[in-house]
DSSP file (Angstrom, degrees, kcal/mol; ACC not computed):
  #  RESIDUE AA STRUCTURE BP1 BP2  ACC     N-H-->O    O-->H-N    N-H-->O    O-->H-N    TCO  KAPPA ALPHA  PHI   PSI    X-CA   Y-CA   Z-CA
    1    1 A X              0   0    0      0, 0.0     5,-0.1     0, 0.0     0, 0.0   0.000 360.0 360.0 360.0 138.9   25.1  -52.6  -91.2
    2    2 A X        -     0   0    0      1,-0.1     4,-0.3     3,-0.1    39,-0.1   0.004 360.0-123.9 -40.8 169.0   26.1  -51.6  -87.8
    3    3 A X  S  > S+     0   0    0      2,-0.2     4,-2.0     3,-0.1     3,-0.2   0.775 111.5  46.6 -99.5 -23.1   24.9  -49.1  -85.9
    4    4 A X  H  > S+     0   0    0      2,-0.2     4,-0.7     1,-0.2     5,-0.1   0.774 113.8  53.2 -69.2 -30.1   28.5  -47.5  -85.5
    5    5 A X  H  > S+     0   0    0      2,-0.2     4,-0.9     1,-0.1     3,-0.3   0.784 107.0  50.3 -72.8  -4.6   29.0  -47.9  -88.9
    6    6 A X  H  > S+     0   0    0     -4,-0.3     4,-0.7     1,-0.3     3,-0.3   0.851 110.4  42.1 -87.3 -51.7   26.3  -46.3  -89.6
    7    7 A X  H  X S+     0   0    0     -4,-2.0     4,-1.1     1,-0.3     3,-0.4   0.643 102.9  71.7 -77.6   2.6   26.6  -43.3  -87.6
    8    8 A X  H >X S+     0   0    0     -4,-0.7     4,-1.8    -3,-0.3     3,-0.8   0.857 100.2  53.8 -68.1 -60.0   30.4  -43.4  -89.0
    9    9 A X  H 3< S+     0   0    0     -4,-0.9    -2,-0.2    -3,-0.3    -1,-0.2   0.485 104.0  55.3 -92.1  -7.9   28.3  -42.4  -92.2
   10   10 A X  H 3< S+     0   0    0     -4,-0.7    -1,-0.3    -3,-0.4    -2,-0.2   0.661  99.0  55.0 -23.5 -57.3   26.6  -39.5  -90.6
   11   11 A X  H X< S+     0   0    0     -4,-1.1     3,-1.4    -3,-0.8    -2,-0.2   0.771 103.2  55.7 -89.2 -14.6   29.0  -38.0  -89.7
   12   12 A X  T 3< S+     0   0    0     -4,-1.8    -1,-0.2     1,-0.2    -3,-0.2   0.894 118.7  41.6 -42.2 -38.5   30.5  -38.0  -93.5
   13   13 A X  T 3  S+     0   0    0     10,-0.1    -1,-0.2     4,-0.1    -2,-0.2   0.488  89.3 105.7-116.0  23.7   27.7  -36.6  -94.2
   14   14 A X  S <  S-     0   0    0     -3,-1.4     3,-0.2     1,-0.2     6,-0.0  -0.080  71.6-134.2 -73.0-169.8   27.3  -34.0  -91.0
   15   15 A X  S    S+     0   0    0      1,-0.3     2,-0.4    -2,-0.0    -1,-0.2   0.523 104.9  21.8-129.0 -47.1   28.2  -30.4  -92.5
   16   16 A X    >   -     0   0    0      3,-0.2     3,-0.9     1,-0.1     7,-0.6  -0.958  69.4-172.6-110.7 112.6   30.7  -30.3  -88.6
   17   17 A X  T 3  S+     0   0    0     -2,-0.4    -1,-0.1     1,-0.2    -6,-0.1   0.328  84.1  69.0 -80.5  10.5   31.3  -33.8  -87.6
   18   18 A X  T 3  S+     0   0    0      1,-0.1     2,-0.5    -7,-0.0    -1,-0.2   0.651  89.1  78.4 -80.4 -26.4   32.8  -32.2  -84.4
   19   19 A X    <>  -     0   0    0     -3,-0.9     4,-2.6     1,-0.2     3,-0.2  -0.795  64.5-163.1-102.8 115.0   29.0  -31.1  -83.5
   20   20 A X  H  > S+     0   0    0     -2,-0.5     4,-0.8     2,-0.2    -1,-0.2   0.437  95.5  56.2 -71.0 -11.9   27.0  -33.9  -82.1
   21   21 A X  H  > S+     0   0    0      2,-0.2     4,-3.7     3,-0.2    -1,-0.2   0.860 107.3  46.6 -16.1 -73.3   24.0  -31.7  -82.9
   22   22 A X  H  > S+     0   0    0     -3,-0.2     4,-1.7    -6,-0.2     5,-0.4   1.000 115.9  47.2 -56.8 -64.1   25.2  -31.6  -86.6
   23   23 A X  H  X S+     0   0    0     -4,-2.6     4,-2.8    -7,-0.6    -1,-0.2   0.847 109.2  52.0 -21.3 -48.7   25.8  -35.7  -86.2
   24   24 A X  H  X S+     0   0    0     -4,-0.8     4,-2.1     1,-0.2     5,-0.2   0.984 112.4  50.5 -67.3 -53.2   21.9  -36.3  -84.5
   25   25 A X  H  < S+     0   0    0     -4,-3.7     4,-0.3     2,-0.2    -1,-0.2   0.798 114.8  40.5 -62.9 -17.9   20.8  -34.2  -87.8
   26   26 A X  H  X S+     0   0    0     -4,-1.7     4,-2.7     2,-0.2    -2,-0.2   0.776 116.0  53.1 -64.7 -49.1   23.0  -36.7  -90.3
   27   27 A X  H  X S+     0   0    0     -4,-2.8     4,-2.0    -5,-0.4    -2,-0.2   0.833 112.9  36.9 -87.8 -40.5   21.9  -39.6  -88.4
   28   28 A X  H  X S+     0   0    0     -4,-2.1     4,-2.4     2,-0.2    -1,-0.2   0.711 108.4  68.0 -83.5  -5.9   17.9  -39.0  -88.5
   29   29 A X  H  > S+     0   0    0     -4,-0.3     4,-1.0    -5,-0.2    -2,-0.2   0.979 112.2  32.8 -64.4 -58.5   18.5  -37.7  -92.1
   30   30 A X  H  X S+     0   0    0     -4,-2.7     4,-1.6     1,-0.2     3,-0.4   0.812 106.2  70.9 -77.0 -10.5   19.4  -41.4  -92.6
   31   31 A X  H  X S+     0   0    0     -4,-2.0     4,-1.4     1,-0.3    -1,-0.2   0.872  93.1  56.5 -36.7 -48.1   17.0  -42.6  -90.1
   32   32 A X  H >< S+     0   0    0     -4,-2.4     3,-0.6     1,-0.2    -1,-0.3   0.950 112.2  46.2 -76.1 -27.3   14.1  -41.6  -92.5
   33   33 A X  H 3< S+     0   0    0     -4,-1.0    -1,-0.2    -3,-0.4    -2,-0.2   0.846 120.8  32.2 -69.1 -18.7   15.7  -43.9  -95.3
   34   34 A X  H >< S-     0   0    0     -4,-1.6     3,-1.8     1,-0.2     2,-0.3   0.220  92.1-165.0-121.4  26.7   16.4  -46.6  -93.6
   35   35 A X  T <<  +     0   0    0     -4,-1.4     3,-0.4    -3,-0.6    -1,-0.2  -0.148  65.9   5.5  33.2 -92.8   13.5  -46.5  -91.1
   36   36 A X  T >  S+     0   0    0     -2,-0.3     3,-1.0     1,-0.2    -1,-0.3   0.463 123.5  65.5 -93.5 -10.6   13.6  -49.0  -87.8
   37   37 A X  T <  S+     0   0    0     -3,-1.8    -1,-0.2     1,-0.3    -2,-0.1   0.029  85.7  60.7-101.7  35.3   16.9  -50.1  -88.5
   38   38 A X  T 3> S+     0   0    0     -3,-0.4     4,-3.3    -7,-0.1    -1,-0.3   0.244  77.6 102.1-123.2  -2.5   18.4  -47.2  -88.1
   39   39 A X  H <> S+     0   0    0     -3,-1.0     4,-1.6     2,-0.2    -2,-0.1   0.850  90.3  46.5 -40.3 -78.3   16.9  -47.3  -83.9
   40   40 A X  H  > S+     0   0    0      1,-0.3     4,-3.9     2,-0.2    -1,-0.2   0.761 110.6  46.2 -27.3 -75.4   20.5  -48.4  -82.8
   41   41 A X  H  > S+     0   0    0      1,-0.2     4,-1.2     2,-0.2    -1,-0.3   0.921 113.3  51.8 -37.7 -66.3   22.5  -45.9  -84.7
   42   42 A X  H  X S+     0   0    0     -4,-3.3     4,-1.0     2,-0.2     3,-0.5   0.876 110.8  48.6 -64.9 -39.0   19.9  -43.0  -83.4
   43   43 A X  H >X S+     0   0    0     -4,-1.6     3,-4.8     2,-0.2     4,-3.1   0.984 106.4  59.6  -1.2 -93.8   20.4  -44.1  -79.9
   44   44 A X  H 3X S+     0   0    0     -4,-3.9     4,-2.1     1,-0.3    -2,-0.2   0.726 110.4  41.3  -1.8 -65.3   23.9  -44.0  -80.7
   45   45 A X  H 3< S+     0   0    0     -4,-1.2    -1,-0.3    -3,-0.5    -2,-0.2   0.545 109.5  51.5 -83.3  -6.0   23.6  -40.6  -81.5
   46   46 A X  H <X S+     0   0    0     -3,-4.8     4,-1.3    -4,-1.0    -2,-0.2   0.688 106.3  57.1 -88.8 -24.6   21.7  -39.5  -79.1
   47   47 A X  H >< S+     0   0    0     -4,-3.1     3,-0.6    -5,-0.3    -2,-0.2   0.897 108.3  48.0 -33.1 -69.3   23.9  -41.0  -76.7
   48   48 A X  T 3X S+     0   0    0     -4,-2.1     4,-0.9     1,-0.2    -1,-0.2   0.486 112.5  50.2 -69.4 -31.5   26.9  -39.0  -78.1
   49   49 A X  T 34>S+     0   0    0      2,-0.2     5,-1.5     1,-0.2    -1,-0.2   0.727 112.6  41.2-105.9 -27.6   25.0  -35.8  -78.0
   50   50 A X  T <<5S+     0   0    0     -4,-1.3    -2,-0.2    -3,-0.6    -1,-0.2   0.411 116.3  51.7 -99.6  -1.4   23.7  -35.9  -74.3
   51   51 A X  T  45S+     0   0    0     -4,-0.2    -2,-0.2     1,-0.1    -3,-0.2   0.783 103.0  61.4 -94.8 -14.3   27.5  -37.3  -73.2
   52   52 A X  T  <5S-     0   0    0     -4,-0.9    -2,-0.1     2,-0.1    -1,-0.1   0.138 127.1-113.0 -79.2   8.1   28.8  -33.9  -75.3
   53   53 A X  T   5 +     0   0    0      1,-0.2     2,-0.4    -3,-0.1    -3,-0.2   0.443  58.8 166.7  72.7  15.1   26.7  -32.2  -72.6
   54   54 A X      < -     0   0    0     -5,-1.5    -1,-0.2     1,-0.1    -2,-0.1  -0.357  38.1-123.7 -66.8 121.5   24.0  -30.9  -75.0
   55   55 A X        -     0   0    0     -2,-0.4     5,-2.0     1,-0.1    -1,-0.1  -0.243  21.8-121.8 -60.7 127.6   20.6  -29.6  -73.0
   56   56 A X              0   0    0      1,-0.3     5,-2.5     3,-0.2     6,-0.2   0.910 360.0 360.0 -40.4 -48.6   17.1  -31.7  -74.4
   57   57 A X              0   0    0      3,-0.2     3,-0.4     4,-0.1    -1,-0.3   0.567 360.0 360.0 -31.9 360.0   16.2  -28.5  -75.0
   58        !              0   0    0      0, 0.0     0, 0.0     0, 0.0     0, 0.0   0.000 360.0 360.0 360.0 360.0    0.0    0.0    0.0
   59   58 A X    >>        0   0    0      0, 0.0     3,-3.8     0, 0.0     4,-0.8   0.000 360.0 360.0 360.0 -66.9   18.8  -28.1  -78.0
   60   59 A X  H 3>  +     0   0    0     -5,-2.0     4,-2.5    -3,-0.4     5,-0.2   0.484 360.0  44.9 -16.0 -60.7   18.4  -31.9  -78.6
   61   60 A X  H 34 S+     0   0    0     -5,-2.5    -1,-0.3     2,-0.3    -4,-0.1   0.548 108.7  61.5 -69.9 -15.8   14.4  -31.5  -78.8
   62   61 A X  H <4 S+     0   0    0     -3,-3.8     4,-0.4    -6,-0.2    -1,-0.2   0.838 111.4  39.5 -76.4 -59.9   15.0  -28.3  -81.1
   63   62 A X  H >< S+     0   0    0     -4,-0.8     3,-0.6     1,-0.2    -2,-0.3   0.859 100.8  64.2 -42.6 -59.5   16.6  -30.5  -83.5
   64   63 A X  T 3< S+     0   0    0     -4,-2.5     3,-0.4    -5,-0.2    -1,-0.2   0.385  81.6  96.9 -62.8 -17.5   14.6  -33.1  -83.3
   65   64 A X  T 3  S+     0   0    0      1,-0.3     4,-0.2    -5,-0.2    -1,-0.2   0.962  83.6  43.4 -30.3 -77.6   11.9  -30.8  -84.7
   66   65 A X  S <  S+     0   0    0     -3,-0.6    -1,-0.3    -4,-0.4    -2,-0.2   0.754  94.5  89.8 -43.7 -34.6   12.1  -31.6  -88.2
   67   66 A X  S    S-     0   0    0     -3,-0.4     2,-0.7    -4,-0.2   -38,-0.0   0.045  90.9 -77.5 -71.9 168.5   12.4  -35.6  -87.9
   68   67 A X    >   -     0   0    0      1,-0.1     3,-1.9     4,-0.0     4,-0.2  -0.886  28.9-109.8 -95.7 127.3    9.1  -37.3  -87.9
   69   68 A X  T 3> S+     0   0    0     -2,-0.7     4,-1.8     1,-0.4    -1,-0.1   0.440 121.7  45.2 160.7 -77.6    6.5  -37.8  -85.3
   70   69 A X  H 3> S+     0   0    0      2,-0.2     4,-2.6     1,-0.2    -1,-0.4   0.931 111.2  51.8 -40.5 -62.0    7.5  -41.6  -85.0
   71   70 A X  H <> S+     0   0    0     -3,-1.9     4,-4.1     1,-0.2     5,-0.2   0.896 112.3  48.0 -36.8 -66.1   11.3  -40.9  -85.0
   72   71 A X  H  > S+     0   0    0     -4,-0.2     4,-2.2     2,-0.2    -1,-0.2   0.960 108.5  53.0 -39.3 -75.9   10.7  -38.3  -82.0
   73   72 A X  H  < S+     0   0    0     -4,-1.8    -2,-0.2     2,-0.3    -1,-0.2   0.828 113.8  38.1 -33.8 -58.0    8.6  -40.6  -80.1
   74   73 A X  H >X S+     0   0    0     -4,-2.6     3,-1.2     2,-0.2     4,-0.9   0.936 121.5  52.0 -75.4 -50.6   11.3  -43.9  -80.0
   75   74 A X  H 3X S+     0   0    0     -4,-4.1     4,-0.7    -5,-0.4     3,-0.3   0.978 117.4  31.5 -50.7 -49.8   14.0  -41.4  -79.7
   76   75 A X  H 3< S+     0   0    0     -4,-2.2    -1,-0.2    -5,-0.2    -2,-0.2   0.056 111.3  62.2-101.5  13.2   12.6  -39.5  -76.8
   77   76 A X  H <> S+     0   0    0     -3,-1.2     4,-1.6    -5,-0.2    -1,-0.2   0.630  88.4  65.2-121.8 -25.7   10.7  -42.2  -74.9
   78   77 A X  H  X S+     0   0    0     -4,-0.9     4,-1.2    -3,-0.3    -2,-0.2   0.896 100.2  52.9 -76.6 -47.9   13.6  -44.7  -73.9
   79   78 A X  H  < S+     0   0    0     -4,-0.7    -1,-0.2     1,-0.2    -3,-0.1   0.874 114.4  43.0 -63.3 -26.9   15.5  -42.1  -71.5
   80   79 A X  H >> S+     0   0    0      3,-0.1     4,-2.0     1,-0.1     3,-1.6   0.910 101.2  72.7 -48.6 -59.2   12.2  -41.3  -69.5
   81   80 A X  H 3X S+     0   0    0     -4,-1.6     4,-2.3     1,-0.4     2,-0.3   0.814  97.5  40.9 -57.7 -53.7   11.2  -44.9  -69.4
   82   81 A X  H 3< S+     0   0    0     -4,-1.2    -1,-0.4     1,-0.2    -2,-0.1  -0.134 113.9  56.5 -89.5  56.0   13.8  -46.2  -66.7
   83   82 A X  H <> S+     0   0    0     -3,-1.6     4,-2.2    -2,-0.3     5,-0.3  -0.040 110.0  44.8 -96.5 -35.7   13.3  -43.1  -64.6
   84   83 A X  H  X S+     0   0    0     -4,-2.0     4,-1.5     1,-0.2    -2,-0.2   0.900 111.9  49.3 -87.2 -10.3    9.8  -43.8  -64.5
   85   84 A X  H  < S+     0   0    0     -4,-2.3     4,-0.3    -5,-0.2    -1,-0.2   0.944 107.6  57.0 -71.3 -49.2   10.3  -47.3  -63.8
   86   85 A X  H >> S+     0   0    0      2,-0.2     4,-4.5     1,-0.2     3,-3.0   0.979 111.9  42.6 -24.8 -86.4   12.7  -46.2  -61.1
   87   86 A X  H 3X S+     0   0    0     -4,-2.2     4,-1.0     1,-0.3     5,-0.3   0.870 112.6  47.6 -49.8 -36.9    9.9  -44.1  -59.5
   88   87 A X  H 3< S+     0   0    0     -4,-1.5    -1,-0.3    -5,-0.3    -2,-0.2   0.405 109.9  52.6 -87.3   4.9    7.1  -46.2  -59.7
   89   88 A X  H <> S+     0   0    0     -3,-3.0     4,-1.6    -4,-0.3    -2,-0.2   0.718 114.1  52.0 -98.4 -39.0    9.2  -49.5  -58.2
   90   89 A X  H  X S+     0   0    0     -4,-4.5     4,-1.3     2,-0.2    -2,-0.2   0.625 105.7  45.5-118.4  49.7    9.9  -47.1  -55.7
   91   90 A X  H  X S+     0   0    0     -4,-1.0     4,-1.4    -5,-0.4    -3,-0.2   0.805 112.2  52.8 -76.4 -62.3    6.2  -46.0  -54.9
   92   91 A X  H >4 S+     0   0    0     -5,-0.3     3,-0.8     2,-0.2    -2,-0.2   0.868 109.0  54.0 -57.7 -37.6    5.3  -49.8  -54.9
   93   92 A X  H 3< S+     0   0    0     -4,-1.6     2,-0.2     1,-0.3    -2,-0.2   0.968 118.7  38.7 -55.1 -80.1    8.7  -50.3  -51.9
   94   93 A X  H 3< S+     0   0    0     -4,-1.3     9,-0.5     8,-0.0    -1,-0.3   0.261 101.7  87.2 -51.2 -11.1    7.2  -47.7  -49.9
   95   94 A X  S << S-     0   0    0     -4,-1.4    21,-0.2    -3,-0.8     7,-0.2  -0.467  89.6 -69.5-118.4 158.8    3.5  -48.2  -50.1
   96   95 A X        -     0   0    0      5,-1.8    -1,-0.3    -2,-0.3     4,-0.2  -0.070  30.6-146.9 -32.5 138.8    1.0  -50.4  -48.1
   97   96 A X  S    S+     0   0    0     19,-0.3    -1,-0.1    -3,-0.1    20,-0.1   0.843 100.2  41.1 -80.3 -42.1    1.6  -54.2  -48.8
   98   97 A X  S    S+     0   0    0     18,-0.1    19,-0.0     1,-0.1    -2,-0.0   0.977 135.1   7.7 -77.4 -67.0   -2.6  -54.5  -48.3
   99   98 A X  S    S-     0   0    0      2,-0.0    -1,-0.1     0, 0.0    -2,-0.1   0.194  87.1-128.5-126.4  15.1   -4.0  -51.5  -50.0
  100   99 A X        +     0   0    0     -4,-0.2     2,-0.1    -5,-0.2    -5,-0.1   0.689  50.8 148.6  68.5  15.1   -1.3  -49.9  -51.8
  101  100 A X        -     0   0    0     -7,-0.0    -5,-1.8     1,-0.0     2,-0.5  -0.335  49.7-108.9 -87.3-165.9   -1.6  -46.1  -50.5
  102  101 A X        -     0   0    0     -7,-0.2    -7,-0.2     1,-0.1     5,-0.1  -0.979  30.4-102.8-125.0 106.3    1.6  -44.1  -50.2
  103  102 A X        +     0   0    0     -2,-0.5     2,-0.5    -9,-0.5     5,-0.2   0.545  62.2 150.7   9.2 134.7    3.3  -42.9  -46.5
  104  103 A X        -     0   0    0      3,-1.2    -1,-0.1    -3,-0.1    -3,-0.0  -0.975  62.4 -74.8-160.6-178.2    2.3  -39.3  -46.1
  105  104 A X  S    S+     0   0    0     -2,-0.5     3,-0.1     1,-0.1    -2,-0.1   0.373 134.5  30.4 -68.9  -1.2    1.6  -36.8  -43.6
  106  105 A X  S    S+     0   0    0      1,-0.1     2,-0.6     2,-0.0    -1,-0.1   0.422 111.0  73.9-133.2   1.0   -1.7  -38.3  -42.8
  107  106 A X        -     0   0    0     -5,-0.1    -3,-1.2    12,-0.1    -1,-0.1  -0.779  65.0-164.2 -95.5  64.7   -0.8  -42.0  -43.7
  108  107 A X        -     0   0    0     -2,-0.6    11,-0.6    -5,-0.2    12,-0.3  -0.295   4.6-150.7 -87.4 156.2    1.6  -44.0  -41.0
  109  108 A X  E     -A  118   0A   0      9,-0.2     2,-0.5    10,-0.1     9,-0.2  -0.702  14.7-158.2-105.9 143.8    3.3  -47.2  -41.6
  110  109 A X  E     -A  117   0A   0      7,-2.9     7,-2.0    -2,-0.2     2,-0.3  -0.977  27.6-154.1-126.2 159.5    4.2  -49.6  -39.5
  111  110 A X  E     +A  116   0A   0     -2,-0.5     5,-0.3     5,-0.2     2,-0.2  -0.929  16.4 178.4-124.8 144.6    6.9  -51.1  -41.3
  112  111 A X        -     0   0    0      3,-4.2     3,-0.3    -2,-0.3     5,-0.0  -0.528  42.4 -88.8-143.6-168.9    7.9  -55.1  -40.9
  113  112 A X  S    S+     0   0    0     -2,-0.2    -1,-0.1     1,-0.2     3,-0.1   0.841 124.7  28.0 -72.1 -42.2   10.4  -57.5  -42.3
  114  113 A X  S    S-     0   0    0      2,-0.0     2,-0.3    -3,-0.0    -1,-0.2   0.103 133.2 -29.9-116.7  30.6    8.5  -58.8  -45.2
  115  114 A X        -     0   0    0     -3,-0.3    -3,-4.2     2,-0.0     2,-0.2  -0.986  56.8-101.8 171.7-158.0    6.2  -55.5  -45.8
  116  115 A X  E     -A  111   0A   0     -2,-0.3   -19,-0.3    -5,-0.3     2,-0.3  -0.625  23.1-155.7-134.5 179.9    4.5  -52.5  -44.4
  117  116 A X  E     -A  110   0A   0     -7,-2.0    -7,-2.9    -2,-0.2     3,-0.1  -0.787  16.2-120.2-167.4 142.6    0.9  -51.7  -43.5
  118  117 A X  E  >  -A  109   0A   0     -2,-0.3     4,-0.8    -9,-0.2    -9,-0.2  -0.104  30.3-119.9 -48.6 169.1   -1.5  -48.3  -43.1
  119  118 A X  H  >>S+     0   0    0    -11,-0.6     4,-2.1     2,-0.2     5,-0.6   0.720 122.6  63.6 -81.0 -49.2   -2.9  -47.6  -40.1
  120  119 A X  H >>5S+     0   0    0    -12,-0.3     4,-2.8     2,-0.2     3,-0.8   0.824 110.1  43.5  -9.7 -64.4   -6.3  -47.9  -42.4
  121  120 A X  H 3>5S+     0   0    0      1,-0.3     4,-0.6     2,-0.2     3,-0.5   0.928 116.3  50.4 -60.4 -53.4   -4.9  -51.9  -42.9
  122  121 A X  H 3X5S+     0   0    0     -4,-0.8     4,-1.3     1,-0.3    -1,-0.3   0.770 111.5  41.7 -81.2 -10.5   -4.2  -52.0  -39.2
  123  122 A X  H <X5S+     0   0    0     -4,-2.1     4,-1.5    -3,-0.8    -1,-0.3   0.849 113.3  52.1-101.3  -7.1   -7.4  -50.8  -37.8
  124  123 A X  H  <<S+     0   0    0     -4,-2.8     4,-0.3    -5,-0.6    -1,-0.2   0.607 110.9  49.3 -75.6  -3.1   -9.5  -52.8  -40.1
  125  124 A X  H  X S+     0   0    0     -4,-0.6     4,-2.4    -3,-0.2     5,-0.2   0.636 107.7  59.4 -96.5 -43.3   -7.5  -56.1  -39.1
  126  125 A X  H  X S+     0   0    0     -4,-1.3     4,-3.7    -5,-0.3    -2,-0.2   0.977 107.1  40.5 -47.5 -75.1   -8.2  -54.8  -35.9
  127  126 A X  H  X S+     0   0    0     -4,-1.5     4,-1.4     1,-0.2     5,-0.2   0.810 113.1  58.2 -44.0 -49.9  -12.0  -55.0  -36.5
  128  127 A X  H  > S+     0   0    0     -4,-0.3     4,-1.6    -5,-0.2    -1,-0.2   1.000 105.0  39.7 -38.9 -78.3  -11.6  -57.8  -38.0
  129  128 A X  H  X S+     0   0    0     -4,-2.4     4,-3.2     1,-0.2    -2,-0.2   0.892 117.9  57.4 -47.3 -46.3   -9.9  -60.0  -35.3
  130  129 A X  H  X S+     0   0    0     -4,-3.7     4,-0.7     2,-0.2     5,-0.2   0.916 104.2  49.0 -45.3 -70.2  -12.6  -58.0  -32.8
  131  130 A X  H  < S+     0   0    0     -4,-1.4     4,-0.2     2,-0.2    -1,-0.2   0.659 116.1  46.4-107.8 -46.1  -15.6  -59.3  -35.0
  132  131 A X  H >X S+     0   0    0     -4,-1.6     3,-3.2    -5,-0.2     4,-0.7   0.999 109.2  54.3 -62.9 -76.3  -13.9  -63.1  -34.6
  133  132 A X  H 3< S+     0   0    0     -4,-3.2    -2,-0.2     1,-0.2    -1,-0.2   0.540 110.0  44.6   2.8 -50.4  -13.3  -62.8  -31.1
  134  133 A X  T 3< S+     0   0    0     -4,-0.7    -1,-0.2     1,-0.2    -2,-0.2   0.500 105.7  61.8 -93.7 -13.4  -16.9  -62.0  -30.5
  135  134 A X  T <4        0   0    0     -3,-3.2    -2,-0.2     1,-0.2    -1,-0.2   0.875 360.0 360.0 -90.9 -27.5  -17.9  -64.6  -32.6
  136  135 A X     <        0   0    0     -4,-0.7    -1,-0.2     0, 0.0    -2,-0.1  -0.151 360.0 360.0 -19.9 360.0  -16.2  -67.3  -30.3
């Protein structure tokens, strides 16, 4: 079955099928019968319940009853590309070499195809010296 028919049949069986609250409780009600093929649909409905401007709070309040698994797939996919977000852009910003992060005690020099500490540059430094000498 679909996943819009499916929440279509939630909300038959919501108690307000105006309250996307009541819907998210219909929808994991059938979740637990129909196990992982119900993912879409609860998406669906969690979708519907955070565009109906409902706080995580209520959401997570709700979400009480359902089980441990249910909670977990629900509630891990909105995080996920935020955290992907932040961590692609830690990795923009950070040393091409050695991977630390720009700070208040950490300068960049910044280039067309990367960045480097000053760490990188004054061990490259040392480096080249050490070559130099060797010459």
């Amino acid at each position: 079955m679909e996943p819009a028919d499916l929440l279509k049949q939630a909300r038959s069986r919501s108690a307000d099928p105006a309250n996307p609250l009541e819907n998210l409780a219909a929808a994991i009600a059938i979740g637990r019968e129909l196990g992982a093929e119900a993912d879409p649909m609860l998406d669906l409905a969690l979708r519907e319940a955070r565009e109906a401007g409902i706080s995580w709070a209520a959401i997570l309040e709700r979400l009480a009853p359902a089980p441990r698994s249910v909670r977990r797939r629900l509630l891990a996919r909105p995080f996920t590309r935020r955290r992907l977000a932040n961590r692609r852009r830690k990795l923009e910003t950070a040393c091409s070499f050695c991977r630390r992060q720009p700070g208040p005690r950490v300068f960049m020099v910044y280039g067309e195809g990367g960045r480097i500490c000053h760490h990188c540059v004054a061990l490259a430094s040392d480096i080249v010296a050490d070559l130099a000498k060797r010459r």
